[in-house]
ROVO-216289 format. One record per atom (N, C-alpha, C): residue number from 1; atom name; x, y negated, z negated. Coordinates in steps of 0.1 Angstrom, whole numbers, always signed. Each point is the difference from the previous one (the first is absolute). Layout:
<sites>
   resi   name      px      py      pz
    NUM     CA       X       Y       Z
...
</sites>
This chain:
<sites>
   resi   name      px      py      pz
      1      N    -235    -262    -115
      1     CA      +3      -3     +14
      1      C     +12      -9      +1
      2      N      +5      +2     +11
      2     CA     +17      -7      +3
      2      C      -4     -14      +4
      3      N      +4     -12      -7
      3     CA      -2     -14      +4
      3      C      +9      +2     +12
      4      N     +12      +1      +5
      4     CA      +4      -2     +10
      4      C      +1     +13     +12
      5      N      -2      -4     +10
      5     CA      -4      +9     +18
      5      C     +15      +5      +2
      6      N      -1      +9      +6
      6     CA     +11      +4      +3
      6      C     +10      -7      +6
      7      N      -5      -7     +13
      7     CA     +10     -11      +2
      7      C      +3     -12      -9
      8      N      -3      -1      -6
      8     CA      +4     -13     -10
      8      C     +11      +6     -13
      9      N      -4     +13      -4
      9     CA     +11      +4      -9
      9      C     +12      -2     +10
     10      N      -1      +9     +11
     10     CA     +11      +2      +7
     10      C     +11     -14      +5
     11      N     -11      -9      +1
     11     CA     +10     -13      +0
     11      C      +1      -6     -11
     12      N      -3      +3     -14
     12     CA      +7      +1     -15
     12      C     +11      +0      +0
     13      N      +2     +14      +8
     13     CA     +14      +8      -6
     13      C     +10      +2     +14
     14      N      -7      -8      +9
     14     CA     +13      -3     +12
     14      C      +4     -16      -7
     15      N      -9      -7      -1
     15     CA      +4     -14      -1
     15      C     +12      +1     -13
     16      N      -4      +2     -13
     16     CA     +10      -2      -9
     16      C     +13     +11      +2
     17      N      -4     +14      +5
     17     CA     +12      +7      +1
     17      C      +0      +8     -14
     18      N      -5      +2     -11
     18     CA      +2      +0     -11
     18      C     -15      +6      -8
     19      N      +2     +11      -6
     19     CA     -12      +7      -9
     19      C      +8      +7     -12
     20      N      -3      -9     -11
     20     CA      +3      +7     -10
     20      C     -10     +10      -7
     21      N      +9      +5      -8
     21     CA      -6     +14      -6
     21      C      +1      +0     -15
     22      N     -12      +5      -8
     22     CA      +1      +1     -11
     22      C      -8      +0      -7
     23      N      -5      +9     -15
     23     CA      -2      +3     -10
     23      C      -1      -1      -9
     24      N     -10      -8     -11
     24     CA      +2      +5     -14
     24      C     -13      +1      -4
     25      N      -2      +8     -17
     25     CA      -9      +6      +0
     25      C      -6      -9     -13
     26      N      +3     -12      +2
     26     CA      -2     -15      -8
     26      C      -4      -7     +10
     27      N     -17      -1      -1
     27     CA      -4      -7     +11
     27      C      +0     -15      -2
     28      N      +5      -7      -7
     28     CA      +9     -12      +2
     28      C     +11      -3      +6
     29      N     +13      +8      -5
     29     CA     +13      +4      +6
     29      C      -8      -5     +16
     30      N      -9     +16      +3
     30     CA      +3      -1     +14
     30      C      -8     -14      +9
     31      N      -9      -7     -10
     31     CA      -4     -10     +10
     31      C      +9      -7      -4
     32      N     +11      -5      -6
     32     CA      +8     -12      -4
     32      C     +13      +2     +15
     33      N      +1     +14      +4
     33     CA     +11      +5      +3
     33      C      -5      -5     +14
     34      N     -13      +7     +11
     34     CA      -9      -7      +7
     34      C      -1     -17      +4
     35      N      -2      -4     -10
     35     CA      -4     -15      +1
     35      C     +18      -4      +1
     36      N      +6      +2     -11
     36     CA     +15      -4      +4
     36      C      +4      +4     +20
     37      N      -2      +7      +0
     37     CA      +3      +4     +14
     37      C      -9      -6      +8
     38      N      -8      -9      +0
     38     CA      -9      -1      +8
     38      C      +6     -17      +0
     39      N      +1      -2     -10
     39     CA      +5     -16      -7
     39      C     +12      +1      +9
     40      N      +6      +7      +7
     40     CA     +12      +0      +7
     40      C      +2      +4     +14
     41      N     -15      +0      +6
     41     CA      +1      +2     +12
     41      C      -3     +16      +5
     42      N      +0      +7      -8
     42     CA      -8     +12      +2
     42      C     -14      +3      +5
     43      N      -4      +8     +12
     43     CA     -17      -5      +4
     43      C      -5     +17      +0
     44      N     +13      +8      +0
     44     CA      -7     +12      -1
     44      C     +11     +12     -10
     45      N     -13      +7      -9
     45     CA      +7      +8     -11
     45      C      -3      +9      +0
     46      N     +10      +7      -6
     46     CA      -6     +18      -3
     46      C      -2      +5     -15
     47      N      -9      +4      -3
     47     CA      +2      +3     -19
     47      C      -2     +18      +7
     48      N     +11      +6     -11
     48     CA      +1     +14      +6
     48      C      -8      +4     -17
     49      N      -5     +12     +10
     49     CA     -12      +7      -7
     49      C     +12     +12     -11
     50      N      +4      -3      -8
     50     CA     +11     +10      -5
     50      C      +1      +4     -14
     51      N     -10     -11      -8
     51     CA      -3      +5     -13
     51      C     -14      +7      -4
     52      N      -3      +8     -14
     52     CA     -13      -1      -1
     52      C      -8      -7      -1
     53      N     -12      -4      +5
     53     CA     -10      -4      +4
     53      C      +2     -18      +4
     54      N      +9      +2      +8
     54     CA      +4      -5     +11
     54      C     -11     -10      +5
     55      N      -8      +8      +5
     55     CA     -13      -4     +10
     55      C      -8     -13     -13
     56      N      +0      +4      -7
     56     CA      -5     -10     -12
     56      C      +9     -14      -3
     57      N      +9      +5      +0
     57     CA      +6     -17      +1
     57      C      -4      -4     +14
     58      N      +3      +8     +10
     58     CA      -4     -11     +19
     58      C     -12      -6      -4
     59      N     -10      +7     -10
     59     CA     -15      -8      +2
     59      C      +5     -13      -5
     60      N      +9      +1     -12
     60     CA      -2     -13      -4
     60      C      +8     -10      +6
     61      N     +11      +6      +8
     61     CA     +10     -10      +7
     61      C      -4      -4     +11
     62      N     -10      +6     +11
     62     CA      -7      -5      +8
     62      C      -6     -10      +1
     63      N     -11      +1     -11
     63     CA     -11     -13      -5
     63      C     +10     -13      +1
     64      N     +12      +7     -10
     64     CA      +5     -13      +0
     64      C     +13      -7      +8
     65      N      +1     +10     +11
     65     CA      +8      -9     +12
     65      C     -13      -2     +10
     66      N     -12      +3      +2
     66     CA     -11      -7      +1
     66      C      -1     -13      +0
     67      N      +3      -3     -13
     67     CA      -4     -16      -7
     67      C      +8      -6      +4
     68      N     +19      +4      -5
     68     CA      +6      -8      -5
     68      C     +15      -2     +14
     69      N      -2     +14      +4
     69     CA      +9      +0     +13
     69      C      -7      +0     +18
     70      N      -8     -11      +2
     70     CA     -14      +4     +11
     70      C      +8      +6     +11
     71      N     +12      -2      +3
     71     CA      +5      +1     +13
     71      C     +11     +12      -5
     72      N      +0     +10      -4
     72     CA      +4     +13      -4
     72      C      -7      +9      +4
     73      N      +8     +10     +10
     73     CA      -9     +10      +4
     73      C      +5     +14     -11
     74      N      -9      +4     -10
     74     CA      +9     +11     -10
     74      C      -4     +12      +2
     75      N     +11      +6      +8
     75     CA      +0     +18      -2
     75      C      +2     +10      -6
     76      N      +3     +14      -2
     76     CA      +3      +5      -6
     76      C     +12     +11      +5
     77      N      +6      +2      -9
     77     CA      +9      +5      +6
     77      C      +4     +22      -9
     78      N      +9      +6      +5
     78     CA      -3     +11     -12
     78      C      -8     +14      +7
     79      N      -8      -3     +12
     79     CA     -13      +4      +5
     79      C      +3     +14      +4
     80      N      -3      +9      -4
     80     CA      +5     +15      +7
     80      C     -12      +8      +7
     81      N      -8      -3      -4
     81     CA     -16      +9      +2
     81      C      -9      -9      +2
     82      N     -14      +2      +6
     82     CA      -9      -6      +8
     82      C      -9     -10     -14
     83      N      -3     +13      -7
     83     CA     -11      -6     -12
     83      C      +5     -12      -8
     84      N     +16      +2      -2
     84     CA      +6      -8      -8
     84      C      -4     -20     +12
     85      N      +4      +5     +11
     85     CA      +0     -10     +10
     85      C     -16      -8      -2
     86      N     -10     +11      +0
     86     CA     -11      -8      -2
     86      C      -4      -6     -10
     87      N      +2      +7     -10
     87     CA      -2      -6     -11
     87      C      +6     -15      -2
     88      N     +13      -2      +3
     88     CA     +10     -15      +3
     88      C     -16      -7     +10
     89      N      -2      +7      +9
     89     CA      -5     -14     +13
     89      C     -13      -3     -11
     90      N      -4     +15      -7
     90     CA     -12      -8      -4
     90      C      -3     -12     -10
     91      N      +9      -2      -2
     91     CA      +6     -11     -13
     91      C      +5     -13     +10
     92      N      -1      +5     +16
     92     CA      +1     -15     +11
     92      C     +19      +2      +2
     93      N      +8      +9      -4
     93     CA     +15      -4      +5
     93      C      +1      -2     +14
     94      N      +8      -7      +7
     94     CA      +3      -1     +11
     94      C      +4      +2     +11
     95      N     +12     +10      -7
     95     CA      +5     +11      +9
     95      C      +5      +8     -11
     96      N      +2     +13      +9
     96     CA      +9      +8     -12
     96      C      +9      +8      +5
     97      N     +12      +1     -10
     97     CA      +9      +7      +2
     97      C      +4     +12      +1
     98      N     +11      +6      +0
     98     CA      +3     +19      -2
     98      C     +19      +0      +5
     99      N      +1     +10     -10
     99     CA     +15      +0      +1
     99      C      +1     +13      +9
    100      N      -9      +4      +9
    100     CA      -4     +11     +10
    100      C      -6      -1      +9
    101      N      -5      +8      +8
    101     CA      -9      -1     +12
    101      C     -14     +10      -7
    102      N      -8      -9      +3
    102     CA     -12     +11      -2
    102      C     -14      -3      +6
    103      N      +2      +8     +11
    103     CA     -12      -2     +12
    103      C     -17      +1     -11
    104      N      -3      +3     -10
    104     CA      -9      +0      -3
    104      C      -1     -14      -6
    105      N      +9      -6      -8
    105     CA      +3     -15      -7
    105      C      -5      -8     +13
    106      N      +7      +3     +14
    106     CA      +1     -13     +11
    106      C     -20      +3      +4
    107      N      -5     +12      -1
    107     CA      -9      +6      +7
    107      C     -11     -11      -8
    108      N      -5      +1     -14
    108     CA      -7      -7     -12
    108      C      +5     -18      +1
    109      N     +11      -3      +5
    109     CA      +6     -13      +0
    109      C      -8      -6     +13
    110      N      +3     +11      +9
    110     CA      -6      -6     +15
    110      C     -17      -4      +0
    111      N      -4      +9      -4
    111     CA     -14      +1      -5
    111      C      -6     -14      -8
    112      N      +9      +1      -5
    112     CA      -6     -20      -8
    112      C     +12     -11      +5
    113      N      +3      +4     +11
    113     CA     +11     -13      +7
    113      C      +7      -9     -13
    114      N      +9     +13      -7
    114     CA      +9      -7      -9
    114      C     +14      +8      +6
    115      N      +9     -12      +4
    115     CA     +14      +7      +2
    115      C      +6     +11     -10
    116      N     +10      +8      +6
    116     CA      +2      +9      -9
    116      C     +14      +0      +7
    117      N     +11      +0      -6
    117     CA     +12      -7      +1
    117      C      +7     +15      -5
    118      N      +3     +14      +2
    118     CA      +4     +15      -4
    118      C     +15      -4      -3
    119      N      +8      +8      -9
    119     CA     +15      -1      +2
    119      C      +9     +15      +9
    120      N      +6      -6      +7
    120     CA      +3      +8     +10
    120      C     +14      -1      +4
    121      N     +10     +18      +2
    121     CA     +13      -2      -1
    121      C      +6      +5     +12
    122      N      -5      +2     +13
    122     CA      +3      +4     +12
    122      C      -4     -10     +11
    123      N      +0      +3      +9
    123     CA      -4      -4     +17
    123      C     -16      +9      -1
    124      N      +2     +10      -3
    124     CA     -10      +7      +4
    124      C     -14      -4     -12
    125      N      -1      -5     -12
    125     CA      -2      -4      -8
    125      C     -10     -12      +5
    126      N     +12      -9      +1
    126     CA      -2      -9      +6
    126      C     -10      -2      +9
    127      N      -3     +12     +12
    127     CA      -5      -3     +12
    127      C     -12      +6      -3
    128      N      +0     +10     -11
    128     CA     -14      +3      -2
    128      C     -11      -9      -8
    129      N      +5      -8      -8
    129     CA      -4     -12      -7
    129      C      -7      -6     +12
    130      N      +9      -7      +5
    130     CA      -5      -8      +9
    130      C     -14      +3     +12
    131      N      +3     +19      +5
    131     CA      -9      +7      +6
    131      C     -16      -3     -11
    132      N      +7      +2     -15
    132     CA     -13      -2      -7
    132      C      -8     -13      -2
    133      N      +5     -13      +2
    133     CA      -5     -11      -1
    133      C      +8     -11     -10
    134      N     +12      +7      -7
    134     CA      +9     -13      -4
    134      C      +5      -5     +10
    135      N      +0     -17      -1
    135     CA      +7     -11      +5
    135      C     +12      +0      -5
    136      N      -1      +2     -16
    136     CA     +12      -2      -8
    136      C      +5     +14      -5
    137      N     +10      +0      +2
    137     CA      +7     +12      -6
    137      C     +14      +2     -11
    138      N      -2      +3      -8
    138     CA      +9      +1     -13
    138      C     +12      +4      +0
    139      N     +12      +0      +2
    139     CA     +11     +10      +0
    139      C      +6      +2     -15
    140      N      -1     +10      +0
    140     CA      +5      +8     -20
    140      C      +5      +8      +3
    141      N      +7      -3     -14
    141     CA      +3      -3      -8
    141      C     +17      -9     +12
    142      N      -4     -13      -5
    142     CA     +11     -10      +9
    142      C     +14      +6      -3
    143      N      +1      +0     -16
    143     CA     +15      +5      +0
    143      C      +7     +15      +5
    144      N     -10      +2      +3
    144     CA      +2     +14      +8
    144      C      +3      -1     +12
    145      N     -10      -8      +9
    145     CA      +1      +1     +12
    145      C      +9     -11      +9
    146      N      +5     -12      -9
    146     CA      +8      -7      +8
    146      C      -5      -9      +5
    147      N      +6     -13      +5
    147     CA      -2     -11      +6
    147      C      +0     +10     +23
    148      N      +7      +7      -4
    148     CA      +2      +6     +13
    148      C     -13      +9      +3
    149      N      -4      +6      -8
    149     CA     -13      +6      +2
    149      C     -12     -12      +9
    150      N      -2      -8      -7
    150     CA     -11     -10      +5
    150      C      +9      -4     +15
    151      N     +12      -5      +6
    151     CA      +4      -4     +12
    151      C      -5     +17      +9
    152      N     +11      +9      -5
    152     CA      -2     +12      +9
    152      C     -16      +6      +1
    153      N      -9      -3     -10
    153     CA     -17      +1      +8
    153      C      -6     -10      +6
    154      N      +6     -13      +2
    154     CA      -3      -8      +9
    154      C      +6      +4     +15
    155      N      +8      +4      +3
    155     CA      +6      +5     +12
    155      C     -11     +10     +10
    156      N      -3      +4      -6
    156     CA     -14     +14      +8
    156      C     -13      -6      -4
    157      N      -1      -3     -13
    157     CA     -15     -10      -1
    157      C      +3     -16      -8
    158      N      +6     -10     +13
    158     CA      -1      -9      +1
    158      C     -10     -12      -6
    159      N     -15      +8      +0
    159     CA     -11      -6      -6
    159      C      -5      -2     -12
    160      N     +10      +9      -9
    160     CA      +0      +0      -9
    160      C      -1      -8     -13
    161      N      -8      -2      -8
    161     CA      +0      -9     -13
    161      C      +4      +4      -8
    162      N     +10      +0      -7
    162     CA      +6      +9     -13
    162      C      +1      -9     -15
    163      N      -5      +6      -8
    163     CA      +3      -4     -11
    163      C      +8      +8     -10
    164      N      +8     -10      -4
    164     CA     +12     +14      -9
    164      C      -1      -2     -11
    165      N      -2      +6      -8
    165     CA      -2      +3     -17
    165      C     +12      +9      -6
    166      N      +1      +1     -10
    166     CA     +13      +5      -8
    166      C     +15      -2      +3
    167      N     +11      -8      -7
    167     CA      +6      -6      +2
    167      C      +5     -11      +3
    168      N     -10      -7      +4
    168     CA      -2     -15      +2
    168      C      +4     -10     -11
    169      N      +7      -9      +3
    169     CA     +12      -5     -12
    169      C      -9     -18      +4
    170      N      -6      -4     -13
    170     CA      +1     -16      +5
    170      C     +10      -7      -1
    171      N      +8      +2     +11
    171     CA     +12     -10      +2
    171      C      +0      -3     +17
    172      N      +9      -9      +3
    172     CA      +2      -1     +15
    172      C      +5      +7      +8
    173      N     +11      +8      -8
    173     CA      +4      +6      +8
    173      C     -10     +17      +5
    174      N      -7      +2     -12
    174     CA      -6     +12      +2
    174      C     -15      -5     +12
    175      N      -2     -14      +1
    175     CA     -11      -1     +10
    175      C      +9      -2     +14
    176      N     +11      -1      +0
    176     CA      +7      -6     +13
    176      C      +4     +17      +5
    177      N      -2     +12      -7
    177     CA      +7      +7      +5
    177      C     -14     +14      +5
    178      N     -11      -3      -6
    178     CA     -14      +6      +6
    178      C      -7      -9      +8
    179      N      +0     -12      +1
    179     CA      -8     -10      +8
    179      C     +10      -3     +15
    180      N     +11      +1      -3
    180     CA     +10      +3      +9
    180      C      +2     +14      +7
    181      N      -5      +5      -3
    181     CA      -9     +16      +3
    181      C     -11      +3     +12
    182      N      -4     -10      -8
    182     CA     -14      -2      +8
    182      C     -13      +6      -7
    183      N      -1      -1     -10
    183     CA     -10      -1     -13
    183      C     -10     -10      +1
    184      N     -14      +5      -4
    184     CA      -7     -10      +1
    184      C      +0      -6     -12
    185      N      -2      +7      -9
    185     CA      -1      -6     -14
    185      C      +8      +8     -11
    186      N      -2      -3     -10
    186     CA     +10      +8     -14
    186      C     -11      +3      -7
    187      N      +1     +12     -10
    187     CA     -10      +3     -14
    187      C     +17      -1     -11
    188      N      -4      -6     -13
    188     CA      +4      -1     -10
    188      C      -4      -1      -6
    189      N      +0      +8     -16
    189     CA      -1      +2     -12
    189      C      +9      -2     -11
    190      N      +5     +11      -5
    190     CA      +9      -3     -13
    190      C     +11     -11      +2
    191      N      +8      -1     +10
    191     CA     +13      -8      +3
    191      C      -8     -13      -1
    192      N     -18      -3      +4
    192     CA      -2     -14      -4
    192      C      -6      -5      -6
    193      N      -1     +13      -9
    193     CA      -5      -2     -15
    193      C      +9      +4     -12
    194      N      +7      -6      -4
    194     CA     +12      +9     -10
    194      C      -5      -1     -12
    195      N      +1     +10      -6
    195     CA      -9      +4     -10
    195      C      +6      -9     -12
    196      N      +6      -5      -1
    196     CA      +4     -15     -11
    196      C      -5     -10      +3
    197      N      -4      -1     +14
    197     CA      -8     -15      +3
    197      C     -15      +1      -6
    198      N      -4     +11      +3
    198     CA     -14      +7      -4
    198      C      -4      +1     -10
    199      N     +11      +4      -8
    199     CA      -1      -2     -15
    199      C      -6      -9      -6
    200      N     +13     -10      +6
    200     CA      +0     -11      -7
    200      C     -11      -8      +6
    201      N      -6      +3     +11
    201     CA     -12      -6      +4
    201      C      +4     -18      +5
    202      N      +8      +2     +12
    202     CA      +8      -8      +7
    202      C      -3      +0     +12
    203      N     -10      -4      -2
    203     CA      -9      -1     +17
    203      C      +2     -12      +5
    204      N      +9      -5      +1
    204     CA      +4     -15      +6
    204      C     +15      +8      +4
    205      N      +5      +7      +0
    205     CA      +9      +8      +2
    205      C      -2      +8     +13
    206      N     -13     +10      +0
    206     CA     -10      +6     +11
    206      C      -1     -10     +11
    207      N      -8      -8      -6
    207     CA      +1     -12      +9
    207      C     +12      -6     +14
    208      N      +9      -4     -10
    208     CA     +11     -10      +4
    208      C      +5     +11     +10
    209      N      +0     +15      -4
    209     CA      +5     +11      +5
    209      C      -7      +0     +18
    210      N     -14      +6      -3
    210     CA      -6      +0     +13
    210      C      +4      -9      +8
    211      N      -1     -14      -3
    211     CA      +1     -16      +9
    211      C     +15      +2      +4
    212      N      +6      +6      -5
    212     CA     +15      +3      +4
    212      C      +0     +11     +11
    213      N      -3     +11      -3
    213     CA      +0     +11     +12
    213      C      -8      -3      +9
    214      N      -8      -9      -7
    214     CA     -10      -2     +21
    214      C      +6     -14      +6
    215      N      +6      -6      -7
    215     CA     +13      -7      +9
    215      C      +9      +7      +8
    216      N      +5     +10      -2
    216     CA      +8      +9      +1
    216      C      -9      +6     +14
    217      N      -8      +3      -4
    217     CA      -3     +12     +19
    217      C      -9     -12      +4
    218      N      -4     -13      -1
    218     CA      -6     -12      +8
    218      C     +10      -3     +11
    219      N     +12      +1      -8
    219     CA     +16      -3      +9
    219      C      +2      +8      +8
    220      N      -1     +16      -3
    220     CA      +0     +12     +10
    220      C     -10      +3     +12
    221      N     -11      -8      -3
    221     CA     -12     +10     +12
    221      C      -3      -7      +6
</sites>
């Protein structure tokens, strides 16, 4: 079951602006990567469901942003199909993700009042999400769609909460040019995890990183 209500994720991830993303299939790596990000102001995350047996590391990284991160709401991200979705909540994730729309994902999500946050690359996309019950809506793949995509579907759906994933650069100028958009929040992965820092298991690096980009859109929103 999901420790956090729908409205409380949702002011997770308006307050900081910021959901990172990420994976490994060293269930240390990923609580070290977790807790570094959390050590930096992070309150809501995504671990995408993308390796084998995936779902087995969440058990164990739950328990332990449980313990060690209380005020982390942890999702899952990855989500294409309904079963996969349940299986995540049954394990308590918090919201879950999709690099698509999938009215049966939002239909199983609604049903246990866990947000379901689809990724979505039109107006029309967009409006059907929202017809389904996302608050939050995904725009994907970012470097596809532009900083101008998020302004030009705010124009017709004004009400809009957008979160943009793929391409998202932690630097200033990449949050001054989507938040300046009119973005509610960012998803990042690889660009804020570089795989040398990881390596080398330089999670004061993760750290220093996050406390940096949420300076960065604290200034913007």
């Amino acid at each position: 079951m999901a420790k956090f209500n729908q409205i409380e994720v949702y002011q997770k991830i308006a307050a900081t602006g910021m959901v990172p993303v990420f994976y490994n299939a060293d269930v240390e790596v990923a609580q070290s990567v977790i807790k570094a990000c959390y050590d930096g102001g992070v309150r809501a995350f995504e671990f995408t469901n993308r390796g084998d047996f995936a779902h087995e590391v969440f058990a164990h990284v739950i328990k332990f942003v449980r313990s060690e991160c209380p005020e982390l709401a942890l999702g899952v991200g990855t989500v294409i199909d309904a079963p996969t979705a349940v299986l995540y909540m049954q394990m308590g994730a918090d919201f879950v993700v999709s690099p698509l729309l999938n009215p049966e994902v939002s239909r199983v999500c609604n049903r246990r009042c866990v947000p379901y946050v689809p990724g979505c690359g039109s107006v029309s996309e967009v409006s059907t999400a929202q017809e389904l019950g996302s608050y939050i809506v995904k725009c994907f793949p970012g470097s596809v769609l532009t900083p101008k995509f998020i302004k030009d579907i705010l124009g017709p759906l004004p009400w809009s909460k957008l979160m943009v994933t793929g391409g998202v650069a932690p630097t200033e100028e990449s949050m001054k040019d989507w938040f300046g958009a009119g973005a509610m929040s960012v998803g990042m992965g690889s660009k804020l995890f570089p795989k040398d820092k990881v390596a080398a298991k330089d999670w004061q690096y993760v750290t220093d990183k996050c406390r940096e980009v949420l300076g960065y859109i604290s200034q913007l929103k």
